[in-house]
Structures are given as C-alpha cells and as structure tokens.
Backbone as CSV, one residue per row, in Angstrom:
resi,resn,N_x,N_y,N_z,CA_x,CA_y,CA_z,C_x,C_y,C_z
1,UNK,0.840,-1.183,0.000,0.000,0.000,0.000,0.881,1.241,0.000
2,UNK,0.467,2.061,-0.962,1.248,3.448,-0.513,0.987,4.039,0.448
3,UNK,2.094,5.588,0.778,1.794,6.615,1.831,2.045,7.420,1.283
4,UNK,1.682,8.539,1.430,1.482,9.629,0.863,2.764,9.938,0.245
5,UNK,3.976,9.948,1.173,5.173,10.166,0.490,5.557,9.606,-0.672
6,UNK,5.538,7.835,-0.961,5.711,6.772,-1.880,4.717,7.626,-3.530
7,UNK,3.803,7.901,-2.799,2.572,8.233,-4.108,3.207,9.425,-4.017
8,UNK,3.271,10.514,-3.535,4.031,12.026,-4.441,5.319,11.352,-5.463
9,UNK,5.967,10.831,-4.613,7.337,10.041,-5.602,7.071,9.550,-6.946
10,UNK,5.779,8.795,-6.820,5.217,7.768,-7.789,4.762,9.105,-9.350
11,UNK,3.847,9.950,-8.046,3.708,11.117,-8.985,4.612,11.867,-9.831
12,UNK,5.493,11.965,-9.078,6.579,12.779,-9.811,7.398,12.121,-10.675
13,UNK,7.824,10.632,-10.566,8.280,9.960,-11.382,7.560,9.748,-12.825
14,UNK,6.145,10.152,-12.902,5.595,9.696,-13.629,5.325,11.080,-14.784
15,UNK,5.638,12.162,-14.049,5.688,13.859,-14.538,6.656,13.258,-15.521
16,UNK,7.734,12.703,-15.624,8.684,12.522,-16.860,8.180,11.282,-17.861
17,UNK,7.309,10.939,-18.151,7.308,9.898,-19.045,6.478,10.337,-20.110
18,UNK,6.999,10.239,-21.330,6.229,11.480,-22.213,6.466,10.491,-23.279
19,UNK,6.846,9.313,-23.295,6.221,8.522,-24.605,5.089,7.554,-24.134
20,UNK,4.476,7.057,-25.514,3.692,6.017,-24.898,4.014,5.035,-24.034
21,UNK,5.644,4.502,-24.783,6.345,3.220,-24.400,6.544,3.571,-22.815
22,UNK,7.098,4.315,-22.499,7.004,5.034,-21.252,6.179,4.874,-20.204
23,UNK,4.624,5.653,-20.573,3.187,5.674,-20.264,3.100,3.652,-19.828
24,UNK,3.476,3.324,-20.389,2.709,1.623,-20.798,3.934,1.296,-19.286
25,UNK,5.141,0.853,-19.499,5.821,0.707,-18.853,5.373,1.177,-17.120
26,UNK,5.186,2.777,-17.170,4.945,3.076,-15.843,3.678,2.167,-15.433
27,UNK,2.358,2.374,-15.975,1.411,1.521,-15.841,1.580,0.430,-15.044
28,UNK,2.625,-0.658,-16.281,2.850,-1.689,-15.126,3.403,-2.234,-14.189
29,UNK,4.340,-1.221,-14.159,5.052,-0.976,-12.975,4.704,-0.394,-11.401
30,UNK,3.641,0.662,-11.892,3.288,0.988,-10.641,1.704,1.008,-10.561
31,UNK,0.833,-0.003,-10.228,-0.051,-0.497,-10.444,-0.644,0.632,-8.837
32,UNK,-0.056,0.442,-7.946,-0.553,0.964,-6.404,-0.846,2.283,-6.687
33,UNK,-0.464,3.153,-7.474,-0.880,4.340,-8.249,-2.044,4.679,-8.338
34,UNK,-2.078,3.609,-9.093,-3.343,3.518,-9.489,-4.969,3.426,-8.871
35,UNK,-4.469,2.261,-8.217,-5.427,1.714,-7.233,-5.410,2.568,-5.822
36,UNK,-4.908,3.548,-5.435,-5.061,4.363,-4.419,-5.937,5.172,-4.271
37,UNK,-6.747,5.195,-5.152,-7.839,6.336,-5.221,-8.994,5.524,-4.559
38,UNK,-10.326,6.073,-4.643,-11.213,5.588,-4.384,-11.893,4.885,-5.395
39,UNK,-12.853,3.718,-4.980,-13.390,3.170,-6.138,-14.191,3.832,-7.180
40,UNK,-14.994,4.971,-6.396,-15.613,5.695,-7.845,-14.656,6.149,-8.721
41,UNK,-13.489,6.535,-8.234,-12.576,7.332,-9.031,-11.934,6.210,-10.459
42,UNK,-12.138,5.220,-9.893,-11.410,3.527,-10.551,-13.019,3.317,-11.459
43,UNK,-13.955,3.769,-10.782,-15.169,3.098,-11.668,-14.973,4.601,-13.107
44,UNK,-15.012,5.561,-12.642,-15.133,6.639,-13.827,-13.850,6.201,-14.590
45,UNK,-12.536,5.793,-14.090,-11.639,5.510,-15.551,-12.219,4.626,-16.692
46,UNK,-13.053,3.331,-15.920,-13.444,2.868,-16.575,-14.469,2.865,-17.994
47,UNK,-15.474,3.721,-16.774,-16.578,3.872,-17.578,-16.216,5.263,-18.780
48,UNK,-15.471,6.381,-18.765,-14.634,7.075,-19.517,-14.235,6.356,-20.663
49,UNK,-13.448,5.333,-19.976,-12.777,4.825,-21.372,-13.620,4.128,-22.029
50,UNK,-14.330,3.262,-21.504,-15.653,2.717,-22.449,-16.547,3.673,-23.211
51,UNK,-17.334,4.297,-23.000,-17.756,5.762,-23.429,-16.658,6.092,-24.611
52,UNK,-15.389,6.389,-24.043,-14.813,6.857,-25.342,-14.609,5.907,-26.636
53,UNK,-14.322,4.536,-26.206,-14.126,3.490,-27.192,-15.741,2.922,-27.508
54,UNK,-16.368,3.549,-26.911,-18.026,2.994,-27.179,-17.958,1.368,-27.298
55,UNK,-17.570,1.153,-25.725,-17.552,-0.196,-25.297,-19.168,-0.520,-25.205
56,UNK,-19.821,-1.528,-25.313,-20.355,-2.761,-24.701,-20.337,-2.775,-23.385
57,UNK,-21.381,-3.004,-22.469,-21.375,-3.199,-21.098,-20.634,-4.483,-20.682
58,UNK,-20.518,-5.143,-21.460,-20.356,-6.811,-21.671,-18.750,-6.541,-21.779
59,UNK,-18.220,-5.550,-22.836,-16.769,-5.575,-23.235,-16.443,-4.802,-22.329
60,UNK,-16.927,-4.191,-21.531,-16.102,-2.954,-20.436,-16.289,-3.562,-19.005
61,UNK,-16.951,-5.096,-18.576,-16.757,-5.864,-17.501,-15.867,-6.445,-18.104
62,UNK,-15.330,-7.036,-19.326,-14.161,-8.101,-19.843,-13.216,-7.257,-19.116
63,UNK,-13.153,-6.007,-19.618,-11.744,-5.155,-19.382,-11.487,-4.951,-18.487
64,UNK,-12.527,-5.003,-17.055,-12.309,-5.033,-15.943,-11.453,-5.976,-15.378
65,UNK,-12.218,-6.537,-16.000,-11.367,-7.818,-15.439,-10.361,-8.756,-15.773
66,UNK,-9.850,-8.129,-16.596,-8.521,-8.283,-17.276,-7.390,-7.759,-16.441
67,UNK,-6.927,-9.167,-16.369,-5.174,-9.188,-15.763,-4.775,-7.641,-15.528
68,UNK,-3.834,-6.772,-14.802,-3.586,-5.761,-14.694,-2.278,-5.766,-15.769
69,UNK,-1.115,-6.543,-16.403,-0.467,-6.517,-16.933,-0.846,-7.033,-18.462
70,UNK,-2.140,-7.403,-18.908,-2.777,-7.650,-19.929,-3.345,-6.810,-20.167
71,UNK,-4.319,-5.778,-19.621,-4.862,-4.562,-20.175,-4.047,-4.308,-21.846
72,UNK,-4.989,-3.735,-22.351,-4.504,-3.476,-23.948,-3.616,-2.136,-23.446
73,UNK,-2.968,-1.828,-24.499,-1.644,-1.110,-24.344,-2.671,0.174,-24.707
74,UNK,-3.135,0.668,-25.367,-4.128,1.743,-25.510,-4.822,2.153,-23.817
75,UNK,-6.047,1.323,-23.644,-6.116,1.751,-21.988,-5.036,2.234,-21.632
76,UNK,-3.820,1.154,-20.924,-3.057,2.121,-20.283,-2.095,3.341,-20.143
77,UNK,-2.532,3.686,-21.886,-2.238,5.341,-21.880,-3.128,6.092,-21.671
78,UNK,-4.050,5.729,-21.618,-5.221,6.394,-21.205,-5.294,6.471,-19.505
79,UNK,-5.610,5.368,-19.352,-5.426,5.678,-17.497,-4.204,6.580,-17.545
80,UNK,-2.678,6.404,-17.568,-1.890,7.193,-16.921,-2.071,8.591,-17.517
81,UNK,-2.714,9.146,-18.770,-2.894,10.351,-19.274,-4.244,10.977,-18.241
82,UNK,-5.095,10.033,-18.175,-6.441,10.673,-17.422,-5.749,10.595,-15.858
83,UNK,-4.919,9.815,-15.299,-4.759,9.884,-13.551,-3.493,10.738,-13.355
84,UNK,-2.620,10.660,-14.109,-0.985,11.168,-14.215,-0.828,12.496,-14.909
85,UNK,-0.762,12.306,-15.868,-0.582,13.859,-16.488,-1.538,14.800,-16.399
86,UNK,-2.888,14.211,-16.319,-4.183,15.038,-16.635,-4.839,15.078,-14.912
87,UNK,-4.088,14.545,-13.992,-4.089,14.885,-12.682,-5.889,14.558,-12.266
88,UNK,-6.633,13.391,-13.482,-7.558,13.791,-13.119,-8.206,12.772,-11.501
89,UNK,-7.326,11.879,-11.281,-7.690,11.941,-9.531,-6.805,12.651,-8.364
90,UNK,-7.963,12.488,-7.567,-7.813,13.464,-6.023,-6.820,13.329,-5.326
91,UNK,-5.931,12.457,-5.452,-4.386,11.660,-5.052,-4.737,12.248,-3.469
92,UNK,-5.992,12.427,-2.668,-5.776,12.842,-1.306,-6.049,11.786,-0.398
C-alpha cells in the first residue's frame, strides 16, 4: 500500500514519461498508483474509457477484469494520461 510520500514520488516519477512506451511501462510498474484512489474514481476511468471506445457493457466488464499486466496497451495510456498527467484523480 502506498503513503502519501511513496505516491508524491510515484507522482513525480511519472511527470517525466512522455512517450507512450514510457506511459505503458509506468502503468505496469506501478499499479498501487493507481489503485489508491477511491473506487468511484477507478469506476469513472473505466466507464470514460468505455464511453470513449463505445464499449459494450459486456466488453467494459471483460476489461475489468482483465489481468492488470494484460490490459490493452491503448487503456493504459489512457489511465496514466487521465490519472498522471491530466491529474484527473484526487491523489488525497
């Protein structure tokens, strides 16, 4: 589990990654990032990215539930662009 300190670090490490290959890499590397928020915050990435890819209710529970290191390489530029660069969770 992170602490606040670990996640600013995580944050800031992640301020430098400006390719995709990058983006993808951090992803699976720092998964606790991720998952530190609250679950609505984890349910709106989802439902965002479905919405944007005009998922299927059916294809956006698959993706849920897809391995964290299997996620398609697309999602996880998306999560780290929507949580990381685009700061769009509360990291509080």
């Amino acid at each position: 589990m992170l602490n606040s300190i670990n996640r600013n670090l995580y944050i800031h490490i992640g301020s430098y990654c400006r390719t995709d290959s990058e983006k993808i890499t951090y992803f699976n590397k720092y998964k606790d990032v991720f998952f530190y928020q609250n679950s609505k915050e984890i349910d709106d990435l989802f439902h965002i990215y479905a919405n944007m890819k005009r998922l299927s209710e059916s294809e956006m529970l698959d993706l849920i539930s897809t391995e964290w290191l299997n996620m398609p390489d697309v999602f996880k530029i998306f999560a780290f662009d929507y949580c990381i660069r685009d700061a769009n969770y509360s990291f509080q």
